[in-house]
PyMOL Python script that loads the backbone (N, CA, C, O; Angstrom):
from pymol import cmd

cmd.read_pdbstr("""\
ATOM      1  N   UNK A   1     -24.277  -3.014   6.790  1.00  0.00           N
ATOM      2  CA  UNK A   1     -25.568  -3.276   7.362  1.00  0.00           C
ATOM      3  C   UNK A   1     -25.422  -3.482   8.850  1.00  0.00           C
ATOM      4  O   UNK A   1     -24.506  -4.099   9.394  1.00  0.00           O
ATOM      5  N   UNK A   2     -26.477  -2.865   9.460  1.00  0.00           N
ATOM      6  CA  UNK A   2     -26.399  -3.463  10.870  1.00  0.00           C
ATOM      7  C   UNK A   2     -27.229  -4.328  11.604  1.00  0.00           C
ATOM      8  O   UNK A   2     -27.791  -5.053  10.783  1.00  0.00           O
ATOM      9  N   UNK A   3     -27.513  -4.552  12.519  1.00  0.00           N
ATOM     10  CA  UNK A   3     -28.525  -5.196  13.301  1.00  0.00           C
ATOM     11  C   UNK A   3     -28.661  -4.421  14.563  1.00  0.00           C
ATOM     12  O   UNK A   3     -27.970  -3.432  14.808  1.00  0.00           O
ATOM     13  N   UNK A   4     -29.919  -5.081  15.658  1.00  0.00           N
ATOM     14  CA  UNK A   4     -30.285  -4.998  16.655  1.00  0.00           C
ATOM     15  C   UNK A   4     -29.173  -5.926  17.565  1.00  0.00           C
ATOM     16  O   UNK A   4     -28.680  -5.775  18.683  1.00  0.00           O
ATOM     17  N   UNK A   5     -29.036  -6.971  16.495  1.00  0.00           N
ATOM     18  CA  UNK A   5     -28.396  -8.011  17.311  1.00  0.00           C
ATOM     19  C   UNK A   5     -26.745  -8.038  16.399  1.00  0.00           C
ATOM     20  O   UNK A   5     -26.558  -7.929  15.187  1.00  0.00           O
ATOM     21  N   UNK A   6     -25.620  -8.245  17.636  1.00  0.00           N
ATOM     22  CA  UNK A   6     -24.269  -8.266  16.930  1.00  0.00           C
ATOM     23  C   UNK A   6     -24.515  -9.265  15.477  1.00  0.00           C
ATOM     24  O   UNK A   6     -24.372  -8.678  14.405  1.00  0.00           O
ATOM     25  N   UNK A   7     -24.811 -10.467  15.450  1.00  0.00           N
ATOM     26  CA  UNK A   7     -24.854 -11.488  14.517  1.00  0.00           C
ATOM     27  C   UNK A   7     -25.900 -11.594  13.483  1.00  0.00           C
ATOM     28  O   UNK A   7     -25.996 -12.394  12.552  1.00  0.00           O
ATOM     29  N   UNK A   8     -26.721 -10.544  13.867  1.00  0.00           N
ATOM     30  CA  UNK A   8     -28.348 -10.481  12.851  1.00  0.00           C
ATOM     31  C   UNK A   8     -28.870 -11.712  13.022  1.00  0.00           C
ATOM     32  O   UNK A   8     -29.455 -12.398  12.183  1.00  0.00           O
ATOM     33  N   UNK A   9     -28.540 -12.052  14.578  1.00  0.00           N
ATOM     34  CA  UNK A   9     -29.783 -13.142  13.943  1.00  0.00           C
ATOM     35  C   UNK A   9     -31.320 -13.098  14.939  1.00  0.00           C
ATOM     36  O   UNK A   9     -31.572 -12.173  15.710  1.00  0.00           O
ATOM     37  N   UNK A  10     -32.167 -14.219  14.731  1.00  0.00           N
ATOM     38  CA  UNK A  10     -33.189 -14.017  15.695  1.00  0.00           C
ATOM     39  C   UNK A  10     -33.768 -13.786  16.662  1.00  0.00           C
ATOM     40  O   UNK A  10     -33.498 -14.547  17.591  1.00  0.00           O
ATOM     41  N   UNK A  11     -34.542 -12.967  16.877  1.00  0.00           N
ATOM     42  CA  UNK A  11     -34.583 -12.411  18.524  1.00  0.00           C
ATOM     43  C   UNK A  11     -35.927 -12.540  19.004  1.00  0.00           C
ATOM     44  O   UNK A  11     -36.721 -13.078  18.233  1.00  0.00           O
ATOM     45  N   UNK A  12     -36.514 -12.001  20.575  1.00  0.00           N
ATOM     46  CA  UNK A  12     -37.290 -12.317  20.518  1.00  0.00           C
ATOM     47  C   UNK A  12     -38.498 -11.833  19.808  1.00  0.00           C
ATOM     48  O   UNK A  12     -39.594 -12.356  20.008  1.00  0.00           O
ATOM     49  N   UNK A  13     -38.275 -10.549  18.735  1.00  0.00           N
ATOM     50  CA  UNK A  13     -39.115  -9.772  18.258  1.00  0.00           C
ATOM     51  C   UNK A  13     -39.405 -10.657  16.949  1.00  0.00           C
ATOM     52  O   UNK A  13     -40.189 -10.450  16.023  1.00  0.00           O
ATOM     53  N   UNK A  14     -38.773 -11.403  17.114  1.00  0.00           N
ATOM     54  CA  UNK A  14     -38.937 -12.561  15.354  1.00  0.00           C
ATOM     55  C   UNK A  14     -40.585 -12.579  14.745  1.00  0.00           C
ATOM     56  O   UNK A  14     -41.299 -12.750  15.733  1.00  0.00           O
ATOM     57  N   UNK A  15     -41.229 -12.495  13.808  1.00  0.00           N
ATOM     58  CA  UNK A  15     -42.166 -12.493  13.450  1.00  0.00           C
ATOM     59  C   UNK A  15     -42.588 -14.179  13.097  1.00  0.00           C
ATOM     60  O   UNK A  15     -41.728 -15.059  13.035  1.00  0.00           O
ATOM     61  N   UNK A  16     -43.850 -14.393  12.915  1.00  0.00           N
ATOM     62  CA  UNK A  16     -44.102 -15.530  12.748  1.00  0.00           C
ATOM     63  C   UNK A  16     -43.931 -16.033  11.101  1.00  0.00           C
ATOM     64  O   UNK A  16     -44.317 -15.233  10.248  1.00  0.00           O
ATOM     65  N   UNK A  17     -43.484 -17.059  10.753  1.00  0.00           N
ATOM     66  CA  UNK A  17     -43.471 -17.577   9.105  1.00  0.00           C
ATOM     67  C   UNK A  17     -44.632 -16.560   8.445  1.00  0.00           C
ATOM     68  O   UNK A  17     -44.294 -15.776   7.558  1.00  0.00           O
ATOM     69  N   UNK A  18     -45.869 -16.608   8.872  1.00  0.00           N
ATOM     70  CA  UNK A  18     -47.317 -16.292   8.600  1.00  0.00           C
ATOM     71  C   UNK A  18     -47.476 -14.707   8.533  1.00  0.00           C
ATOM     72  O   UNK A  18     -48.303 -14.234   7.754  1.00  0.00           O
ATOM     73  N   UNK A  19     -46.853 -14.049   9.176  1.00  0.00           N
ATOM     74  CA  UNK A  19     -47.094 -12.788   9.889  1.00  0.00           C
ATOM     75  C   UNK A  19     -45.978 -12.225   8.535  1.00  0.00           C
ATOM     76  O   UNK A  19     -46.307 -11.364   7.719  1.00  0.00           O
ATOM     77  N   UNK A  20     -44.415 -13.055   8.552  1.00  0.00           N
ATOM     78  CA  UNK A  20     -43.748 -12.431   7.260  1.00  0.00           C
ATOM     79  C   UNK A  20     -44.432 -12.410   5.496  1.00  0.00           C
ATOM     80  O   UNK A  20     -44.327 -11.525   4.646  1.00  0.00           O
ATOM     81  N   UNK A  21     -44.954 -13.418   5.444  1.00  0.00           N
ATOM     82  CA  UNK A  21     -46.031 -14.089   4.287  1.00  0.00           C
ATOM     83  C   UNK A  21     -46.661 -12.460   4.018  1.00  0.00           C
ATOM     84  O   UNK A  21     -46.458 -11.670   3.096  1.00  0.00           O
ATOM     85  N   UNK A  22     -47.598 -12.350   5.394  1.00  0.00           N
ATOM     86  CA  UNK A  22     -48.392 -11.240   5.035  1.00  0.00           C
ATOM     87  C   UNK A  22     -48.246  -9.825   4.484  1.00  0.00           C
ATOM     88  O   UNK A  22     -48.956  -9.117   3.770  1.00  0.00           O
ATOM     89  N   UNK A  23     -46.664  -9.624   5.280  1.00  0.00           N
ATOM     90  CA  UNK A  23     -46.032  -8.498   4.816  1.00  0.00           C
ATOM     91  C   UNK A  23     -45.492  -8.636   3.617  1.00  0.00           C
ATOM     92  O   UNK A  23     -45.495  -7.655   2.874  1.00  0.00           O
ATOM     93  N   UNK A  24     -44.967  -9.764   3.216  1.00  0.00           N
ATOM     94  CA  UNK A  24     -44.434  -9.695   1.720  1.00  0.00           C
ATOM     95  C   UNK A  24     -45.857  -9.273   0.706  1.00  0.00           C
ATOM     96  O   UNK A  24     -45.972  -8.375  -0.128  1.00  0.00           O
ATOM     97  N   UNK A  25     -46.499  -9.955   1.006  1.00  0.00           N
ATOM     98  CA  UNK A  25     -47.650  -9.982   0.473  1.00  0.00           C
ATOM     99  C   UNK A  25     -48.201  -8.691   0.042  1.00  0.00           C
ATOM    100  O   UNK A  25     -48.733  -8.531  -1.056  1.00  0.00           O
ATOM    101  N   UNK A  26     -48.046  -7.666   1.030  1.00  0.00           N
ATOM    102  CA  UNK A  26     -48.651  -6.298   0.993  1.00  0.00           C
ATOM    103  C   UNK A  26     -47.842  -5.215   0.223  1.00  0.00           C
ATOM    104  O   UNK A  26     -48.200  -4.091  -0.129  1.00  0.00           O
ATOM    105  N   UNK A  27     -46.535  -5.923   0.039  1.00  0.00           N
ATOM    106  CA  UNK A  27     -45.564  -5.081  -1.201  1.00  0.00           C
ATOM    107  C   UNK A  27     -46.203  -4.904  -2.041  1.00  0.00           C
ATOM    108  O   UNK A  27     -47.188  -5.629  -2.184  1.00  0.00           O
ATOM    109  N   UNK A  28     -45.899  -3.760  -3.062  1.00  0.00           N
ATOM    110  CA  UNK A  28     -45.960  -3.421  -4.265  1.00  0.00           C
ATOM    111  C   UNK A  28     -44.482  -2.607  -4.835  1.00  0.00           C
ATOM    112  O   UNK A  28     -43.786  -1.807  -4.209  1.00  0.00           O
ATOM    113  N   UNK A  29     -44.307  -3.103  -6.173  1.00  0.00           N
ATOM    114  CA  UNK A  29     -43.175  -2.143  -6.821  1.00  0.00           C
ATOM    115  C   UNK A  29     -43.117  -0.925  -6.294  1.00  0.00           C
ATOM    116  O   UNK A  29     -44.220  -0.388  -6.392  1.00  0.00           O
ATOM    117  N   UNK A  30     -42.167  -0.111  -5.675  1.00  0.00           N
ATOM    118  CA  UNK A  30     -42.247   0.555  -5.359  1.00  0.00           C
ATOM    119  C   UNK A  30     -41.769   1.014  -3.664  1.00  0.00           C
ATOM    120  O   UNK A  30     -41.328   1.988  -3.054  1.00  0.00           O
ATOM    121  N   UNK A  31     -42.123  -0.161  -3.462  1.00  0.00           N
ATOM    122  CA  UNK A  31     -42.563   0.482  -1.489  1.00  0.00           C
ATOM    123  C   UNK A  31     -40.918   0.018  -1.439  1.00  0.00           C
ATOM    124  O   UNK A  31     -40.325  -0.654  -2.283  1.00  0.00           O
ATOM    125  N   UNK A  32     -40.559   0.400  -0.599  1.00  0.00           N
ATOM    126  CA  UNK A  32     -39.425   0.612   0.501  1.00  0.00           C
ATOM    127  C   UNK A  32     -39.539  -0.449   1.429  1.00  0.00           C
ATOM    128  O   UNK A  32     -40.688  -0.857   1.594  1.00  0.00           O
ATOM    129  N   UNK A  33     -38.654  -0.992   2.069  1.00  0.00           N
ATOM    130  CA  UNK A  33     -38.993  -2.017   3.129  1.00  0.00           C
ATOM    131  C   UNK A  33     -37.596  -2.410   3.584  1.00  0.00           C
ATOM    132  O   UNK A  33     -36.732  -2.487   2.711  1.00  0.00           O
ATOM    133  N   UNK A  34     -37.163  -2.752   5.266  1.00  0.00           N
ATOM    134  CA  UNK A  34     -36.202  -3.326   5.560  1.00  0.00           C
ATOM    135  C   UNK A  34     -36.425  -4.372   5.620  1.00  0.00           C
ATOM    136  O   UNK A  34     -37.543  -4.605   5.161  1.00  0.00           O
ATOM    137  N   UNK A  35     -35.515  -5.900   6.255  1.00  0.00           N
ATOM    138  CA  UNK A  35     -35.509  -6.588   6.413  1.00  0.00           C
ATOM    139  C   UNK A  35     -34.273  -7.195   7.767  1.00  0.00           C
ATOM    140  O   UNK A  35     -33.120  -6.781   7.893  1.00  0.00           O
ATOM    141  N   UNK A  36     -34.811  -8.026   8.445  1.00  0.00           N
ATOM    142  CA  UNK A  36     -34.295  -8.578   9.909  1.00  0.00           C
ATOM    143  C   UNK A  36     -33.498  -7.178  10.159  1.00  0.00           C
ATOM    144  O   UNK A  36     -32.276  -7.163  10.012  1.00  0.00           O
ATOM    145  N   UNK A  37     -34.320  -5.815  10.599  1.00  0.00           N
ATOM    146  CA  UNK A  37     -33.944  -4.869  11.508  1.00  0.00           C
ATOM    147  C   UNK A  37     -32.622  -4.392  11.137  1.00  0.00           C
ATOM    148  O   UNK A  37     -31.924  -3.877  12.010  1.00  0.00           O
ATOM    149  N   UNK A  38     -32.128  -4.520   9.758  1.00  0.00           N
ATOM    150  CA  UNK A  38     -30.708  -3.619   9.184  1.00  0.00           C
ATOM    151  C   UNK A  38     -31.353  -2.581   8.488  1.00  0.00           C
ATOM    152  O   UNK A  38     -32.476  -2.434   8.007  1.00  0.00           O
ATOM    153  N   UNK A  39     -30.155  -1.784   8.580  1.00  0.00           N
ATOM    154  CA  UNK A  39     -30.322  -0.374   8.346  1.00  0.00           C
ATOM    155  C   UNK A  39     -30.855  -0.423   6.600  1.00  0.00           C
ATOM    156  O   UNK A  39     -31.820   0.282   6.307  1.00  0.00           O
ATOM    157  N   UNK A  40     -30.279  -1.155   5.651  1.00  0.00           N
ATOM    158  CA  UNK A  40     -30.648  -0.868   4.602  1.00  0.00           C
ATOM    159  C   UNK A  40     -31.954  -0.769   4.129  1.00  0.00           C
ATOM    160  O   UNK A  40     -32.995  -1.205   4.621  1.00  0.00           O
ATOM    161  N   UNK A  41     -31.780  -0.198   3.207  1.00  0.00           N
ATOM    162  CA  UNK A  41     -33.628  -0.178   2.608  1.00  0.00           C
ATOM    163  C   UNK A  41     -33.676  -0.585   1.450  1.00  0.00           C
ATOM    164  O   UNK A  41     -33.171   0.057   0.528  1.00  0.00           O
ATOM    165  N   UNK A  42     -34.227  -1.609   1.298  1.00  0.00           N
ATOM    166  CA  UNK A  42     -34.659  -1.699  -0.503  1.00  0.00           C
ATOM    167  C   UNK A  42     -35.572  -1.455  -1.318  1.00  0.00           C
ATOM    168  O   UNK A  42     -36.679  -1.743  -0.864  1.00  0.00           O
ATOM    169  N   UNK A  43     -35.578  -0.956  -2.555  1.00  0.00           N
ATOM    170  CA  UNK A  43     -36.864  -0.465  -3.139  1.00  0.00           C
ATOM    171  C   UNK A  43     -37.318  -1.861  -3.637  1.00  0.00           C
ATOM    172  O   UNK A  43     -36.448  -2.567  -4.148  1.00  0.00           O
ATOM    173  N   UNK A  44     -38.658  -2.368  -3.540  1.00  0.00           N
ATOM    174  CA  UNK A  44     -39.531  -3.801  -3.888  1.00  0.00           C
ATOM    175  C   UNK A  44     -39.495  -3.180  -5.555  1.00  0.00           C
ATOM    176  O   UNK A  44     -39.986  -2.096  -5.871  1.00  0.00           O
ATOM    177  N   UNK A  45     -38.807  -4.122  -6.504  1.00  0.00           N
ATOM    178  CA  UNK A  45     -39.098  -3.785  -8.047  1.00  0.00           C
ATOM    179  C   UNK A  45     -39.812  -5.040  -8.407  1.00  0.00           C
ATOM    180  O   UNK A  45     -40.280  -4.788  -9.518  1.00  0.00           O
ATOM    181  N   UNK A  46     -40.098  -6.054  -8.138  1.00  0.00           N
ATOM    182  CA  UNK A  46     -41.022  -6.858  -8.342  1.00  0.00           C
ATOM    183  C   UNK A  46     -42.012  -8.015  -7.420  1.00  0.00           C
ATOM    184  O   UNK A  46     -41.421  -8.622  -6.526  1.00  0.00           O
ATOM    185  N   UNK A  47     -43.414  -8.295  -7.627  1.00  0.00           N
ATOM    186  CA  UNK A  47     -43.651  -9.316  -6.871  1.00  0.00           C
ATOM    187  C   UNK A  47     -43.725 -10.405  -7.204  1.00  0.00           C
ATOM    188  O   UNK A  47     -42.934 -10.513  -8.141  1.00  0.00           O
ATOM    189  N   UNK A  48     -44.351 -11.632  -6.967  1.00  0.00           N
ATOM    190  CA  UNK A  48     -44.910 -12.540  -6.917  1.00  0.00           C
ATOM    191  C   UNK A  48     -45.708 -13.287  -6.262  1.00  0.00           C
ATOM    192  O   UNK A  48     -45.922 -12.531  -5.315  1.00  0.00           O
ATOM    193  N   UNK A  49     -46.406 -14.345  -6.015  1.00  0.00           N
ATOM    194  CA  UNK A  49     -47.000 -15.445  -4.910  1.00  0.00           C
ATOM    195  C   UNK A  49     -45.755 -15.715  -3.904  1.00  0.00           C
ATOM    196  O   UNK A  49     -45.928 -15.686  -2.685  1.00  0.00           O
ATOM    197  N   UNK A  50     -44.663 -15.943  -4.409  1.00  0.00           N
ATOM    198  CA  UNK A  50     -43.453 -16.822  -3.879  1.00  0.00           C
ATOM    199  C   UNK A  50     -41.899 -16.154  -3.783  1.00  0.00           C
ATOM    200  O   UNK A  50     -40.821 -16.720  -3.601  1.00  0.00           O
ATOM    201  N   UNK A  51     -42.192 -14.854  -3.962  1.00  0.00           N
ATOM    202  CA  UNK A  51     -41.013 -14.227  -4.412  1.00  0.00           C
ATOM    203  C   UNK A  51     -41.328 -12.414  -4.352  1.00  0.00           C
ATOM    204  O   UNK A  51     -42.359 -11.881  -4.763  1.00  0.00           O
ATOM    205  N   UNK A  52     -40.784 -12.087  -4.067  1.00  0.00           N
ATOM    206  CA  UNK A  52     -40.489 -10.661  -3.984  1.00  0.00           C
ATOM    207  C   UNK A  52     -38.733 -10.104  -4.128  1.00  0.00           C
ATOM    208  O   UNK A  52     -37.933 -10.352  -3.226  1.00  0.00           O
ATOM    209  N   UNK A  53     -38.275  -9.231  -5.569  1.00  0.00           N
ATOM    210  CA  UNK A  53     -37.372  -8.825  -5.855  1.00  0.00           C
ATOM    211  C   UNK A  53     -37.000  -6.963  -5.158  1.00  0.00           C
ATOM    212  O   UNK A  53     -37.929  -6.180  -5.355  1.00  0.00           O
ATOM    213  N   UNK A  54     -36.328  -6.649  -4.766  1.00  0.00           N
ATOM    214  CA  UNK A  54     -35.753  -5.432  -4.237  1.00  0.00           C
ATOM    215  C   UNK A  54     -34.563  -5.288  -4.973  1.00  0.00           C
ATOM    216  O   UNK A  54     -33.843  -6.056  -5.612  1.00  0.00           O
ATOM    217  N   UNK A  55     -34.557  -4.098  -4.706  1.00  0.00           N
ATOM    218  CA  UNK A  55     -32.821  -3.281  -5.136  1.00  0.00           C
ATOM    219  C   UNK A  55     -32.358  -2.172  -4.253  1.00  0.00           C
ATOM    220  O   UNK A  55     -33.122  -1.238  -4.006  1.00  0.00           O
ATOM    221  N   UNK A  56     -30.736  -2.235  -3.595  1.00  0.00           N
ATOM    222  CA  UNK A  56     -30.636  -1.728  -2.945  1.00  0.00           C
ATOM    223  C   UNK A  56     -29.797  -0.321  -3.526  1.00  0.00           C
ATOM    224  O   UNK A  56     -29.243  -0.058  -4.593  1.00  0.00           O
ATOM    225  N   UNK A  57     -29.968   0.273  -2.508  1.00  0.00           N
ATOM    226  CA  UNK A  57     -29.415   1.759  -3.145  1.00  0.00           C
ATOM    227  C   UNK A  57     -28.214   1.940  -4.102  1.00  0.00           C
ATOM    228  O   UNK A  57     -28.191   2.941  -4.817  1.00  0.00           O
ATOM    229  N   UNK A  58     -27.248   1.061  -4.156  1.00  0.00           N
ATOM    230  CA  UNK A  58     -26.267   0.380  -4.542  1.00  0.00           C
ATOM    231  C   UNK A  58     -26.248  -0.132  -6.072  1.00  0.00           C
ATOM    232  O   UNK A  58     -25.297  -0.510  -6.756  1.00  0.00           O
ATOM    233  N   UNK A  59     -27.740  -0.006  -6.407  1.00  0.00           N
ATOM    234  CA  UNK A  59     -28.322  -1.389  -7.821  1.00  0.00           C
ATOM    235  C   UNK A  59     -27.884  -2.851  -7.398  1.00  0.00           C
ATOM    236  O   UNK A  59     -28.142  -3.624  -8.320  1.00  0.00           O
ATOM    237  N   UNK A  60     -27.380  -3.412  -6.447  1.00  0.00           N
ATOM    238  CA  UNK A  60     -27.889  -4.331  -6.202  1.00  0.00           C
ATOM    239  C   UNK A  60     -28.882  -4.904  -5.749  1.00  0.00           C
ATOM    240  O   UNK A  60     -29.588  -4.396  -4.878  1.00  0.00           O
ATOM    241  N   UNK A  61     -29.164  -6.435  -6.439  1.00  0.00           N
ATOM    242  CA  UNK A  61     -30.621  -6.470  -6.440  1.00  0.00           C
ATOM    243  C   UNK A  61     -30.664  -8.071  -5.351  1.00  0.00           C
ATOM    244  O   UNK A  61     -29.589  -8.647  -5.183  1.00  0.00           O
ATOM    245  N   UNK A  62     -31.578  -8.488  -4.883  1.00  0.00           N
ATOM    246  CA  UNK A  62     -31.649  -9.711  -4.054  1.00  0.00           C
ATOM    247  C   UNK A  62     -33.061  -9.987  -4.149  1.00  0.00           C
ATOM    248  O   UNK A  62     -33.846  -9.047  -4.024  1.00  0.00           O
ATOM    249  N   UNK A  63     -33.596 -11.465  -4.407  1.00  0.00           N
ATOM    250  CA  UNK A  63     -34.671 -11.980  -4.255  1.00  0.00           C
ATOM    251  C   UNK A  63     -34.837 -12.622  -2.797  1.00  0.00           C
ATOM    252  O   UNK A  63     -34.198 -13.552  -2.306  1.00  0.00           O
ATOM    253  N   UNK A  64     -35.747 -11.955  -2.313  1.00  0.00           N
ATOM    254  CA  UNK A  64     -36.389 -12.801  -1.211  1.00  0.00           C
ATOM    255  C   UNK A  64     -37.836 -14.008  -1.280  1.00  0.00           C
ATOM    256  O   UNK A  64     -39.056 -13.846  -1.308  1.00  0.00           O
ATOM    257  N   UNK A  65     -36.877 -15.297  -1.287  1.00  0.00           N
ATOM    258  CA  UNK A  65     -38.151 -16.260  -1.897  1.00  0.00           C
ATOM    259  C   UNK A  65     -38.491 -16.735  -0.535  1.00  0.00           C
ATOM    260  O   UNK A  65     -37.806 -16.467   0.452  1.00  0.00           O
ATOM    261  N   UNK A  66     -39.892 -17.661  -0.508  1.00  0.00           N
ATOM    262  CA  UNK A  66     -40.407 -18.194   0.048  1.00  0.00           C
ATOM    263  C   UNK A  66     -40.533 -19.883   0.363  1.00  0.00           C
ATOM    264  O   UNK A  66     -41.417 -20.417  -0.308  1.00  0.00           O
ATOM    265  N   UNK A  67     -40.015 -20.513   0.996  1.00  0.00           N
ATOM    266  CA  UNK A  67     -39.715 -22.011   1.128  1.00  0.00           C
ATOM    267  C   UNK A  67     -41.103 -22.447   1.426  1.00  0.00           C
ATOM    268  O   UNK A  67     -41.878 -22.020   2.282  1.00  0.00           O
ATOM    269  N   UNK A  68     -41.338 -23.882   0.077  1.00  0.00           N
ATOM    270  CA  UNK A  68     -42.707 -23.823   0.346  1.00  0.00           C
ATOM    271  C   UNK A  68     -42.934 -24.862   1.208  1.00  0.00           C
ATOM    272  O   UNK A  68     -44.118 -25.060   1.477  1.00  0.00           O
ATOM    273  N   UNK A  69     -41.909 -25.763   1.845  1.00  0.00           N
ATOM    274  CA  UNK A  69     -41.694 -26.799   2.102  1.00  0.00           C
ATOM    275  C   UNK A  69     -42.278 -26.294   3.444  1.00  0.00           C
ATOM    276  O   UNK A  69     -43.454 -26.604   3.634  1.00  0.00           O
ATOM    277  N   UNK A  70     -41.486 -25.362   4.689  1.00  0.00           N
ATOM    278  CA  UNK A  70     -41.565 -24.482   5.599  1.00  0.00           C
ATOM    279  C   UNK A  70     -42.335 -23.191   5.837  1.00  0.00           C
ATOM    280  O   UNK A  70     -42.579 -22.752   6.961  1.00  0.00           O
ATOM    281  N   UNK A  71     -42.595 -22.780   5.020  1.00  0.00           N
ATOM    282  CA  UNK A  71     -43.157 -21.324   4.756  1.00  0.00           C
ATOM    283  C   UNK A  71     -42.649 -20.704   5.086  1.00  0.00           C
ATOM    284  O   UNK A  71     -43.391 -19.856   5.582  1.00  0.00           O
ATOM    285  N   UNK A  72     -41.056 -20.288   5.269  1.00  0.00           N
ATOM    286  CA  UNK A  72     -39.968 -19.061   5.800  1.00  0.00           C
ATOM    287  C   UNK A  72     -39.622 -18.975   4.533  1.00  0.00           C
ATOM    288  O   UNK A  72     -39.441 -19.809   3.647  1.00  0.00           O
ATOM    289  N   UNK A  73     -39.554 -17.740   4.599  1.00  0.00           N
ATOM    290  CA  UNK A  73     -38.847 -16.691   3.667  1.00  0.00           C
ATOM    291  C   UNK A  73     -36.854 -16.757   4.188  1.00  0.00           C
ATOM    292  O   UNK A  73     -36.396 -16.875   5.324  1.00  0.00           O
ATOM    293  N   UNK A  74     -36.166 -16.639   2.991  1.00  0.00           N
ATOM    294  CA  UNK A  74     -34.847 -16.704   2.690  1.00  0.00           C
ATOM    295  C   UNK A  74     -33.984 -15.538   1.856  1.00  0.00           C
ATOM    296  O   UNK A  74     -34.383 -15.178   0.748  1.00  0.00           O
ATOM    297  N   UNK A  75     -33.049 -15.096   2.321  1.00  0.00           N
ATOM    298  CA  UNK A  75     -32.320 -14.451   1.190  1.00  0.00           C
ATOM    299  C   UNK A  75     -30.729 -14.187   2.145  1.00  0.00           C
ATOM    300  O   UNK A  75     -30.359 -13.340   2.957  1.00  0.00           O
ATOM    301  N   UNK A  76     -30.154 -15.312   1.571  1.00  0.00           N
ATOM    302  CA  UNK A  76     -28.722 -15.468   1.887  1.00  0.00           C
ATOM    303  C   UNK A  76     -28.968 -15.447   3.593  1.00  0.00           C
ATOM    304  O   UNK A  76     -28.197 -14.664   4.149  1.00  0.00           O
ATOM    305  N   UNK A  77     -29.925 -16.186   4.535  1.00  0.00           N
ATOM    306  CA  UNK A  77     -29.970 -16.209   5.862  1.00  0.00           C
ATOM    307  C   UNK A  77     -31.798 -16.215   5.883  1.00  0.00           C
ATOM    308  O   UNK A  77     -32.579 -15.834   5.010  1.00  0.00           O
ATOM    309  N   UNK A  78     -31.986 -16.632   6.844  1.00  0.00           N
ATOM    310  CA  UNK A  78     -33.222 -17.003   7.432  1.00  0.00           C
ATOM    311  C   UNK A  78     -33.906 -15.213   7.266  1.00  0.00           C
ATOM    312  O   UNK A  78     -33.091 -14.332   6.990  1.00  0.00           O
ATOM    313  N   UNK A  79     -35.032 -14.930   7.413  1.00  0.00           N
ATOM    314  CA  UNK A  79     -36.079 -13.762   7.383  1.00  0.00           C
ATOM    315  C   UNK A  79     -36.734 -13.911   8.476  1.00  0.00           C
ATOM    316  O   UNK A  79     -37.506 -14.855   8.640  1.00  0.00           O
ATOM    317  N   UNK A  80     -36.524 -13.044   9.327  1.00  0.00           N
ATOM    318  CA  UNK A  80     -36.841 -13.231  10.505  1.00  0.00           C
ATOM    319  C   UNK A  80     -38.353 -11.719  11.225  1.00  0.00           C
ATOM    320  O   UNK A  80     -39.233 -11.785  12.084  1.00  0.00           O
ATOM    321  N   UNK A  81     -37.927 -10.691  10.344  1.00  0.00           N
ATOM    322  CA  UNK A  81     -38.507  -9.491  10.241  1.00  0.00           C
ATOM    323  C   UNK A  81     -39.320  -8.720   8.895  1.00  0.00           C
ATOM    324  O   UNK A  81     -39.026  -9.167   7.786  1.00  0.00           O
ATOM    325  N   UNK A  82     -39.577  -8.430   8.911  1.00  0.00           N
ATOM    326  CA  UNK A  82     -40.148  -7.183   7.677  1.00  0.00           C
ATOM    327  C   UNK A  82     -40.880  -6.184   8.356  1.00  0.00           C
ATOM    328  O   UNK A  82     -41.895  -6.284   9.045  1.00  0.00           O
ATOM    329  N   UNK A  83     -39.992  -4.909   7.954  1.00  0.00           N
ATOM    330  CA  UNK A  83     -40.875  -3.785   7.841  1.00  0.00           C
ATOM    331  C   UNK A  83     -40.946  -2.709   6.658  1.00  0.00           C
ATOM    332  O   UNK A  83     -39.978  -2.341   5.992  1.00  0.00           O
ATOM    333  N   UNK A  84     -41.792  -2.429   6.568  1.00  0.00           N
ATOM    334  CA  UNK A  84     -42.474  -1.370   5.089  1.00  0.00           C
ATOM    335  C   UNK A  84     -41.765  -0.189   6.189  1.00  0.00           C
ATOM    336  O   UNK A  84     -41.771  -0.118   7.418  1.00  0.00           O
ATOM    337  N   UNK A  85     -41.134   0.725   5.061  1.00  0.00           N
ATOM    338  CA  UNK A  85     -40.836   2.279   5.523  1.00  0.00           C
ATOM    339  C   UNK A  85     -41.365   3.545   4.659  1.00  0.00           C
ATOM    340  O   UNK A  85     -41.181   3.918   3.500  1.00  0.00           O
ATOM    341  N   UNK A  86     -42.004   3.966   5.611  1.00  0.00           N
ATOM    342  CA  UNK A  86     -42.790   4.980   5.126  1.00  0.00           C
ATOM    343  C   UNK A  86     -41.852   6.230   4.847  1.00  0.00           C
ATOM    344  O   UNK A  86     -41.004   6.543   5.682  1.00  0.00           O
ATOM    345  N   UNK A  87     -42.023   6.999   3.570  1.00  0.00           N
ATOM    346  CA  UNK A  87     -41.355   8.172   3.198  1.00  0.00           C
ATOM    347  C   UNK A  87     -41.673   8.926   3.324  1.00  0.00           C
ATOM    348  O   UNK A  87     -41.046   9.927   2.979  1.00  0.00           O
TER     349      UNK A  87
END
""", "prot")
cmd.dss("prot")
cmd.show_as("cartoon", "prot")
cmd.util.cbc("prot")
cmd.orient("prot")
């Protein structure tokens, strides 16, 4: 995987807690989507209110949940980005 940034971590393009919410939100099974600006893509195989599941090309699979405490999204490191990729 790569980044924008050597360390993947936050930059100033960081999206807001609110702004990531929305994009998770707009998944459906199916869609494609990166995450904090790495190359991989995962296909979204499930949603939820609080949770959105992907799988990467690989069959590995990773949940990206939602901290309700904070409202940031998590998956093995802070969520800093989302983008949907169009095919």
């Amino acid at each position: 995987m790569t980044s924008s940034q050597p360390d993947g971590s936050a930059d100033e393009n960081s999206l807001a807690p609110a702004e990531i919410t929305e994009r998770f939100d707009e998944l459906e099974p199916g869609d494609a989507v990166t995450v904090n600006n790495r190359d991989l893509i995962y296909e979204v195989v499930e949603t939820d209110d609080y949770a959105v599941v992907a799988e990467a090309p690989d069959g590995h699979r990773v949940t990206f949940s939602q901290n309700l405490q904070s409202g940031g999204w998590t998956v093995n490191e802070p969520v800093f980005a989302v983008e949907p990729v169009e095919e």
